[in-house]
RODRENPA-786351 format. One record per residue (C-alpha): x, y, z. Coordinates in steps of 0.02 Angstrom, whole numbers, plus 50000, padded with zeros to 5 digits. Each point is the difference from the previous one (the first is absolute). Layout:
[volum [X Y Z]]
...
# end
This chain:
[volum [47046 44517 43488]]
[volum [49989 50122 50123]]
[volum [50013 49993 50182]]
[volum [49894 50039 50132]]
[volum [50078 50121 50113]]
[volum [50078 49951 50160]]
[volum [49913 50070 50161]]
[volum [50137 49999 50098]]
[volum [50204 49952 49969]]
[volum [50124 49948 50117]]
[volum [50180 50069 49977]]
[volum [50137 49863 50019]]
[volum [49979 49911 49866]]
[volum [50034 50084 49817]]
[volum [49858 50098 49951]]
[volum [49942 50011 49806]]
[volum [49954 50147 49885]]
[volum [49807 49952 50037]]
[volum [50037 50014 50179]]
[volum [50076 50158 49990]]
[volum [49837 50091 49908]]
[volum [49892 49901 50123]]
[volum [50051 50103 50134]]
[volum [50040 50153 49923]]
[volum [49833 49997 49884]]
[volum [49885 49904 50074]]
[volum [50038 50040 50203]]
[volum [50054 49800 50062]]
[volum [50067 49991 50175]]
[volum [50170 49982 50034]]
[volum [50070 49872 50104]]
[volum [50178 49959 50080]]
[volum [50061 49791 49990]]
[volum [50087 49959 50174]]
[volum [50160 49980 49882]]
[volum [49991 50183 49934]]
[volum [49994 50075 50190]]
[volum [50130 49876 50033]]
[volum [50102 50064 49891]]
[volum [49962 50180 50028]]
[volum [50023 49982 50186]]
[volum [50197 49915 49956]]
[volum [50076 50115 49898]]
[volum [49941 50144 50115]]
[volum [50092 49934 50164]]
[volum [50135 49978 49913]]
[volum [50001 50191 49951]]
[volum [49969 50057 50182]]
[volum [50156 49902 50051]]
[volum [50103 50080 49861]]
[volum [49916 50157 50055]]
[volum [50066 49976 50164]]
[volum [50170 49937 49985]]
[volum [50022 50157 49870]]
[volum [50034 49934 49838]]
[volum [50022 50105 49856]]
[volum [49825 49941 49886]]
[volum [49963 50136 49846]]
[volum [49828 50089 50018]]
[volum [50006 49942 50215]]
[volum [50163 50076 50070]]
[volum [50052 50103 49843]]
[volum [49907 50139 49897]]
[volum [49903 49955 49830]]
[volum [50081 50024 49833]]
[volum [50159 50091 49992]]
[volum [49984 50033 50172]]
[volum [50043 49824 50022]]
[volum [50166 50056 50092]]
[volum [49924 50091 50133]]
[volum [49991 49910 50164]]
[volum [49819 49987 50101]]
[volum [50000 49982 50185]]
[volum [49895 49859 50057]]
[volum [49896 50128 50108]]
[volum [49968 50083 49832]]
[volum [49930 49820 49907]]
[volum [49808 50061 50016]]
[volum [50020 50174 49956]]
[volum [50103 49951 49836]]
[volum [49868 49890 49946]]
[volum [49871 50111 50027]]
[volum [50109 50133 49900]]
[volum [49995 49905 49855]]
[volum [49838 49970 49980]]
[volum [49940 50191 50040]]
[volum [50161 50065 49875]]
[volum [49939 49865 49855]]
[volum [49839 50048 49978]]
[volum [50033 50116 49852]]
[volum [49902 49932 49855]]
[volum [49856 50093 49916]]
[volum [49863 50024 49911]]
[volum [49818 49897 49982]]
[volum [50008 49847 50121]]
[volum [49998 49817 49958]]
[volum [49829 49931 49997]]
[volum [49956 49894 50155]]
[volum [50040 49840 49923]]
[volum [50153 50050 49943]]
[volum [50046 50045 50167]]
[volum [49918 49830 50094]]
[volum [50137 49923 49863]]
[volum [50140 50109 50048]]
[volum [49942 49945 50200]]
[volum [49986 49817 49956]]
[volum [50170 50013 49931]]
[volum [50080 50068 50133]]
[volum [49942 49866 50117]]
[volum [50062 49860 49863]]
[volum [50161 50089 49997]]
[volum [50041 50025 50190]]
[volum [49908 49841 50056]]
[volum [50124 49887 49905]]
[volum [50088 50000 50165]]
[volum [50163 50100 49922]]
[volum [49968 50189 50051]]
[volum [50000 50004 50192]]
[volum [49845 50105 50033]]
[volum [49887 49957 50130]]
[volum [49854 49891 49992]]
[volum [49882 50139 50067]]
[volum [50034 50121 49850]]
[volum [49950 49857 49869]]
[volum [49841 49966 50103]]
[volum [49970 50180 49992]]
[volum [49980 50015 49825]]
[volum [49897 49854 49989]]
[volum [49880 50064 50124]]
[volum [49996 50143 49860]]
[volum [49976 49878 49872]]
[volum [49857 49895 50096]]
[volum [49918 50156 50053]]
[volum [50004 50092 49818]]
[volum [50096 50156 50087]]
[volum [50105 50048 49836]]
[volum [50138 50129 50015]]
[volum [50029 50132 49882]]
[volum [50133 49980 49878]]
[volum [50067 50147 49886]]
[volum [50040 49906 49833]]
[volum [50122 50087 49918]]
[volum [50184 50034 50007]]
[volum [50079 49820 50036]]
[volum [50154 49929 49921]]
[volum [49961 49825 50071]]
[volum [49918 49982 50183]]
[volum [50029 50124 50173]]
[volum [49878 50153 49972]]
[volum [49852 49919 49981]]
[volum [50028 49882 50124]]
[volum [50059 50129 50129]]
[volum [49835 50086 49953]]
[volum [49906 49844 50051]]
[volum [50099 49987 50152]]
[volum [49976 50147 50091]]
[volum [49818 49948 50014]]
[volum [50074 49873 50129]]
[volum [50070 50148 50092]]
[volum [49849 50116 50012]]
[volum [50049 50076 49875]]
[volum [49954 50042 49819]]
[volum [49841 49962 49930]]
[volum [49867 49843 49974]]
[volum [49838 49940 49943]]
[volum [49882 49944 50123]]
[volum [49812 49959 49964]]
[volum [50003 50098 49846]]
[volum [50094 50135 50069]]
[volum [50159 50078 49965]]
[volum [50082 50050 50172]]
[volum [50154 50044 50095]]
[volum [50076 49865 50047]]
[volum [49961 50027 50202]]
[volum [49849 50017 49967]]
[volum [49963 49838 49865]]
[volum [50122 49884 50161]]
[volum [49870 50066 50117]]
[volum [49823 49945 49901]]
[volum [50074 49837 49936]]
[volum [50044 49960 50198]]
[volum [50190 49986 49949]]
[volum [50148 50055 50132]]
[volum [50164 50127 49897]]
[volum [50150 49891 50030]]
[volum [50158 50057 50037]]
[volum [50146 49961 49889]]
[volum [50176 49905 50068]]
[volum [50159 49941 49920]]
[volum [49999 49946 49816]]
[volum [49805 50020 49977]]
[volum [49988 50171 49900]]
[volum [50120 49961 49866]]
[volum [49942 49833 50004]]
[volum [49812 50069 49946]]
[volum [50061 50126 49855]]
[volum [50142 49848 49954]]
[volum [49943 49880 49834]]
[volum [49916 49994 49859]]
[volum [49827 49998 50091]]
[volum [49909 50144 49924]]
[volum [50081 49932 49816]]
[volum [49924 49839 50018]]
[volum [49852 50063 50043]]
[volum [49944 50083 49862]]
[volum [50100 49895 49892]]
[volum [49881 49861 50072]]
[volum [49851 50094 49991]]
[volum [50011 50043 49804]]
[volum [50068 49820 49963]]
[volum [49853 49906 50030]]
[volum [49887 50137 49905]]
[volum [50137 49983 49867]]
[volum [49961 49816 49986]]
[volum [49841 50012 50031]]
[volum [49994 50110 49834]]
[volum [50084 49877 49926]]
[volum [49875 49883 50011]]
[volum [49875 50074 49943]]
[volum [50089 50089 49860]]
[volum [50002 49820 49929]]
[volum [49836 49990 50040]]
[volum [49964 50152 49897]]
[volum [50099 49958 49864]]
[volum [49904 49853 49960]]
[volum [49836 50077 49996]]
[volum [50079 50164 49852]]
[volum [50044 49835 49927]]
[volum [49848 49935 49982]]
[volum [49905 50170 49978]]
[volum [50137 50027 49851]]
[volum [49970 49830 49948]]
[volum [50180 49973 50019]]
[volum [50089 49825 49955]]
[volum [50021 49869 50122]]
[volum [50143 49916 49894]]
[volum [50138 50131 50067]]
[volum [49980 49939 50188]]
[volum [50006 49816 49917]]
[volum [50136 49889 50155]]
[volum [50079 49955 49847]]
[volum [50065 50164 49985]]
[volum [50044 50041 50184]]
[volum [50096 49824 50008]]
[volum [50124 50052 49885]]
[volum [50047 50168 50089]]
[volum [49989 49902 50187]]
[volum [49973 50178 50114]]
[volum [49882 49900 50121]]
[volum [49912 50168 50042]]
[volum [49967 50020 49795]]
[volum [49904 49821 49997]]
[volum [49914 50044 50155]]
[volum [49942 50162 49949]]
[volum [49932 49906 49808]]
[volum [49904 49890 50096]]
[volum [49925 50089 50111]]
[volum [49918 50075 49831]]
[volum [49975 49844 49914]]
[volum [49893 49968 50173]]
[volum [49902 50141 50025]]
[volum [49952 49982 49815]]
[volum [49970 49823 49987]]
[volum [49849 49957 49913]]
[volum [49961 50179 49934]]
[volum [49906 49991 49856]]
[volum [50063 50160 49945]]
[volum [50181 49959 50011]]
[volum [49939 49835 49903]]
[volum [49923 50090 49868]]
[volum [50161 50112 49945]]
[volum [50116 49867 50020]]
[volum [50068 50001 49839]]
[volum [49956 50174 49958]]
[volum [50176 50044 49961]]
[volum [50174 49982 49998]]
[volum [50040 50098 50149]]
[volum [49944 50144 50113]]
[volum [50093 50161 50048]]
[volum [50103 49970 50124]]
[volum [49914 50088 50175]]
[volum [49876 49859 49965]]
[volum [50108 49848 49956]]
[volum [50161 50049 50112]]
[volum [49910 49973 50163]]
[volum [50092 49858 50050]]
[volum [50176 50070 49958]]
[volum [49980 50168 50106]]
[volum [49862 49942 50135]]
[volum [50112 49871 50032]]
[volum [50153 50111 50017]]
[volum [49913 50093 50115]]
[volum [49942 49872 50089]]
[volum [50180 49938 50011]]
[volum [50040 50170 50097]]
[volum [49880 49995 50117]]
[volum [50024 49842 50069]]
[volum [50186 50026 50010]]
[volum [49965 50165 50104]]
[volum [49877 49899 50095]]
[volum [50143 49877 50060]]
[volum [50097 50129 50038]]
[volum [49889 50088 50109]]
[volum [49942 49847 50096]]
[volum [50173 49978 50049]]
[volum [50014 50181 50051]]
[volum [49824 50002 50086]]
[volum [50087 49857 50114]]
[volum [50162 50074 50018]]
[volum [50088 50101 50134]]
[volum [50095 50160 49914]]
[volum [50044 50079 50142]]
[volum [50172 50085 50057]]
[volum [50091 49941 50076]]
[volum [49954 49819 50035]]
[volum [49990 49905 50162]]
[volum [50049 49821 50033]]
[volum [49935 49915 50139]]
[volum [50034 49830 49988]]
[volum [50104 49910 50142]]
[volum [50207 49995 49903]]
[volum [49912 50130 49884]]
[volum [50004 50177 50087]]
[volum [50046 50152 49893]]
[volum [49940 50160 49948]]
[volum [50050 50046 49828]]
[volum [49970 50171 49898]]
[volum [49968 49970 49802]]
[volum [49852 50062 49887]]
[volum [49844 49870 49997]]
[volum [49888 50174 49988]]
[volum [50050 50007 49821]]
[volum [49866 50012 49891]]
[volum [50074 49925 49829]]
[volum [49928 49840 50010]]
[volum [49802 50074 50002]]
[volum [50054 50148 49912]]
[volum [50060 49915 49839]]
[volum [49855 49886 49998]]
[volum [49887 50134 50007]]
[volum [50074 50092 49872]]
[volum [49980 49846 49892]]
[volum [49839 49970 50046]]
[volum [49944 50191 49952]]
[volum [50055 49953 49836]]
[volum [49931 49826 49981]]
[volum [49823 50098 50052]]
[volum [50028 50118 49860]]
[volum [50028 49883 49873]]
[volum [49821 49918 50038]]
[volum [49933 50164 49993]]
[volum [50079 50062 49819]]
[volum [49918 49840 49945]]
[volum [49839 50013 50083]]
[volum [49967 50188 49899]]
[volum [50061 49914 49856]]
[volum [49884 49881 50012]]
[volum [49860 50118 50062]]
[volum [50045 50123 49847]]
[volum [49964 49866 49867]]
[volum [49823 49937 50076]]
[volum [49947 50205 49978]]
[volum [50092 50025 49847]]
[volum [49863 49974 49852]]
[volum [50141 49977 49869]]
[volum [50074 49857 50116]]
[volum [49855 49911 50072]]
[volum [49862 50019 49886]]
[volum [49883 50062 50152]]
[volum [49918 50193 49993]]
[volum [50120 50124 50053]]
[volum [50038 50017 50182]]
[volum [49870 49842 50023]]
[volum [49841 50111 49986]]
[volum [49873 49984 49864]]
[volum [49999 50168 49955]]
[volum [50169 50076 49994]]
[volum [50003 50193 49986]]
[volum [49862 50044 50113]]
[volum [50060 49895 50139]]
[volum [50200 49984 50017]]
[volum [49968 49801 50085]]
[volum [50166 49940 50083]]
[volum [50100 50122 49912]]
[volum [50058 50083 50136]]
[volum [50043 49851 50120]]
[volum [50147 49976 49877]]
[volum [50072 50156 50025]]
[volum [49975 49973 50199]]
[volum [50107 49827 49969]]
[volum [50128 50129 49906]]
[volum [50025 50113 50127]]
[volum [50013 49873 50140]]
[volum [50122 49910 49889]]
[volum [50116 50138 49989]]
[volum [50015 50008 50195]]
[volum [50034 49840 50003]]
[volum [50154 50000 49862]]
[volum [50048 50156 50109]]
[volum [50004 49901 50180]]
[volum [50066 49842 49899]]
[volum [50161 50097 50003]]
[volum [50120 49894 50140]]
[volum [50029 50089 50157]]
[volum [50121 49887 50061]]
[volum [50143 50050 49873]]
[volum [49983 50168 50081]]
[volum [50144 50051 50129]]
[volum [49996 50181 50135]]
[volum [50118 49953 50128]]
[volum [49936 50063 50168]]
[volum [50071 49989 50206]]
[volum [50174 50100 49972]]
[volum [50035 49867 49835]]
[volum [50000 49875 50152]]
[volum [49853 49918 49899]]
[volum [50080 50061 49821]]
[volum [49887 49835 49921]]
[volum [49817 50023 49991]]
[volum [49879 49870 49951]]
[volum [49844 50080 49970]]
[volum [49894 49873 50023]]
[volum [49868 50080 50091]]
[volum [49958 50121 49824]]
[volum [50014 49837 49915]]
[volum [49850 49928 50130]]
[volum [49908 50150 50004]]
[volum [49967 50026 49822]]
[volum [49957 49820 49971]]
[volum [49845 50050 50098]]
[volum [49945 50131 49870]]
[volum [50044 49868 49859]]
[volum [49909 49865 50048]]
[volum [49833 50113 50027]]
[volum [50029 50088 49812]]
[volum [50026 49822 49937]]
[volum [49822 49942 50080]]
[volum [49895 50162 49903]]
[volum [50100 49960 49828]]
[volum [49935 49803 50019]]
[volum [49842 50079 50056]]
[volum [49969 50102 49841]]
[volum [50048 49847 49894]]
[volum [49865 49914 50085]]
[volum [49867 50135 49975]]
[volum [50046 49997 49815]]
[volum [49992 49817 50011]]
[volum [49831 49993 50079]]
[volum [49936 50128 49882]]
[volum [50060 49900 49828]]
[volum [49875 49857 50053]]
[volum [49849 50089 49897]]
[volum [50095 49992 49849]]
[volum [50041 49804 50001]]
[volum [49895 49883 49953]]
[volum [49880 49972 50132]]
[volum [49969 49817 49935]]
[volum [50182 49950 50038]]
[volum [50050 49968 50164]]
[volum [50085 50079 50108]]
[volum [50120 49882 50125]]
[volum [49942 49960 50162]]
[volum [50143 50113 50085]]
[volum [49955 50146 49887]]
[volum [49805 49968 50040]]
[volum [50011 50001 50161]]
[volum [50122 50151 50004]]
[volum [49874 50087 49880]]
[volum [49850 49976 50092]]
[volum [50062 50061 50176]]
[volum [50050 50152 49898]]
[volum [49844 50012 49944]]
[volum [49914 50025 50167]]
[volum [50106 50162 50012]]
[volum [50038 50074 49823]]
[volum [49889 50025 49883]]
[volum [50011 49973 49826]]
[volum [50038 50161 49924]]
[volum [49900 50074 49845]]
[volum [50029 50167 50047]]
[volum [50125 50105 50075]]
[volum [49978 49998 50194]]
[volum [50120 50044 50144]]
[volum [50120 49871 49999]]
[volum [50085 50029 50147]]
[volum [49924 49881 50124]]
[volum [49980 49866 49882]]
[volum [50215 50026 50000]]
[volum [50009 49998 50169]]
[volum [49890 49849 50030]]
[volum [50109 49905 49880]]
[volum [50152 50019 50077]]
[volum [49939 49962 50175]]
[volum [49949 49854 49912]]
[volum [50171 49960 49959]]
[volum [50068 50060 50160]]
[volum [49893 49907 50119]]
[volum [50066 49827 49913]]
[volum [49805 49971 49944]]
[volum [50051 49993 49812]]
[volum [50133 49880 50015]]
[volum [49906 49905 50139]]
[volum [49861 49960 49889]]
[volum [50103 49936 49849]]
[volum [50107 49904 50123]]
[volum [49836 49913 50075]]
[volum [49946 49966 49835]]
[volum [50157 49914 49933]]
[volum [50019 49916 50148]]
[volum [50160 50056 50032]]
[volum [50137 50134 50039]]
[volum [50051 50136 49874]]
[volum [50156 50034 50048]]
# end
């Protein structure tokens, strides 16, 4: 079932997914454990003293990139890393929304506070004081191959620089520092490229759109059961019997979570042996929820492990015997990229199958209901038009579905000839997972609007009930044609907010996923 979320969390220890949107979504405090500053506060002396004693380190006492070769003077450490950070700060376009960029900060204090980057402990506390006090830089969102624009973007906010929101305001920087009571901070050795370096900004989004991915997920079984019991589908095909002998533990979780939310429908009773089989969108559930499902919660693995990684470069070590600096490629992107790109498709299967599914319950010839679910079809069009809102949305999605990460520009003087992409691969999982919330969201409506053609002295299962009747209290039942849009929009807040899911999961008694 779902969580409550977390007031406040405490960086240290490994944080989850849930902790992640807590603070970027819902505002919880940030804290440091004594072991994080610990940590911090280690790996940066040991920088100063190789500072000092003038050892060559990539990105402290060389240039960036190809300019790796070119020798920086230690009286020149503060002005390099304040170079890079003014000289980065190229990408374009509409900004990432504030959460976003609260994820891309959270990130960036998971990735440096691991105790391997060398930065001081004053910069991380800096952006948590922008965390804590909701003072959200503004982030440009396009024109990333994998981290370091928008991140440099974000980081000239600590600077004085660039530009914020404070209090509902959109400011320069200065000027956002100064309401929110926060001091600029100066820049030394190691900490520029160390806030543009990893796969912060990825992981981010990436995070942001996995949890509405599975979230979706959820309720798109959810969903599914109640077409199948508005189609008065057959139970049979979701039957453990079946899953058993195809053992995808994600297919026999996804069949019973149907078999539960329709236990003890009358309705599903009543058709039982109706016929020999349905089309497939309505007995396949199990076989391509469950693939999805599959997808998911391999990408979210994968991103836990990322969200508590440190992909900077290079890498400090600063345990006693230990001591080294080495240069290598953590900021690659491949690892959130791919699953991304995987999950973009896994959402678009759910959502070919939810308009499938959607285009038989308006279909006369197919479900035996009125056309378009109205009662008088020709004067009013009904849900007619919903479908081809689910068709147009579904054709962005099979466009985005289309893997970024196999994509390759080589960039810095071919120094960085191998591009992961992973930040396209991130971003676009954000426009996914919303599209695949309004298809579910127009099955639903179509669901909801079937139950005045069933039998209304059958009944329904508790799940769908109660699902039905807090519907009810915002959608009408439709005998005419009337504007449709907010009744849309109300749905798929309704599957956006976790509600949906959250009351089949109380009912059950029990996760969905």
């Amino acid at each position: 079932m779902q969580k409550p979320y977390l007031k406040s969390i405490t960086l240290g220890p490994d944080i989850t997914l849930e902790d992640l949107v807590s603070v970027a979504r819902h505002g919880a405090r940030v804290e440091f454990s004594e072991d994080y500053r610990e940590r911090v506060n280690r790996s940066r002396a040991l920088v100063q003293q190789w500072v000092d004693q003038n050892r060559v380190m990539y990105g402290v006492t060389t240039g960036f990139g190809a300019l790796c070769t070119k020798a920086i003077s230690k009286d020149e450490t503060s002005q390099l890393q304040r170079n890079i950070i003014l000289s980065h700060s190229t990408s374009v376009g509409e900004p990432l929304t504030q959460e976003q960029a609260r994820a891309t900060m959270l990130m960036v204090l998971q990735n440096l506070g691991r105790g391997y980057s060398g930065v001081r402990l004053a910069i991380l506390e800096k952006y948590r004081e922008f965390l804590n006090r909701n003072l959200v830089p503004w982030i440009p969102r396009e024109g990333s191959v994998g981290y370091l624009c928008p991140e440099a973007h974000m980081a000239l906010v600590l600077l004085g620089e660039g530009k914020a929101y404070f209090d509902g305001r959109l400011l320069p920087g200065a000027e956002a520092l100064e309401e929110a009571g926060i001091e600029p901070i100066e820049l030394c050795a190691k900490e520029g490229l160390a806030l543009i370096s990893g796969t912060t900004s990825a992981t981010a989004l990436a995070s942001l759109a996995l949890y509405d991915l599975l979230g979706a997920a959820k309720a798109a079984d959810v969903i599914a059961a109640i077409t199948l019991e508005a189609s008065k589908g057959l139970i049979r095909a979701y039957d453990d019997r079946v899953m058993r002998v195809r053992p995808h533990p994600q297919q026999r979780d996804t069949a019973a979570n149907i078999r539960d939310i329709l236990a003890d429908s009358e309705v599903i009773d009543h058709c039982r042996n109706a016929r020999v089989q349905d089309a497939l969108s309505l007995r396949c559930v199990p076989q391509l929820h469950g693939a999805a499902r599959k997808t998911l919660l391999d990408a979210r693995r994968t991103l836990e492990i990322e969200i508590n990684s440190c992909c900077d470069n290079p890498i400090i070590w600063s345990e006693p015997g230990e001591e080294d600096v080495i240069s290598a490629c953590n900021p690659d992107s491949s690892y959130v990229g791919i699953e991304m790109d995987s999950a973009c498709i896994a959402a678009t299967c759910l959502a070919k199958m939810s308009e499938r599914r959607n285009n038989r319950m308006i279909d006369e010839t197919l479900s035996g209901n009125p056309w378009f679910l109205i009662k008088n079809p020709g004067l009013n069009s009904g849900l007619m038009i919903p479908q081809y809102t689910q068709a147009g949305l579904l054709n962005d999605m099979r466009v985005l579905s289309t893997p970024c990460t196999i994509d390759n520009t080589s960039t810095c003087g071919n120094q960085e000839d191998y591009v992961a992409m992973g930040y396209n691969a991130a971003k676009k999982s954000v426009q996914i997972a919303e599209k695949l919330e309004y298809i579910l969201a127009i099955e639903l409506l179509s669901a909801y609007e079937s139950q005045v053609f069933l039998d209304s002295s059958l009944a329904r299962s508790p799940v769908t009930a109660k699902i039905l009747a807090e519907i009810g209290r915002h959608v009408p039942t439709i005998e005419q044609d009337v504007f449709l849009h907010p009744h849309i929009e109300f749905l798929r807040n309704f599957i956006h907010s976790g509600r949906l899911a959250e009351i089949a999961e109380q009912t059950i008694g029990r996760s969905l996923l």
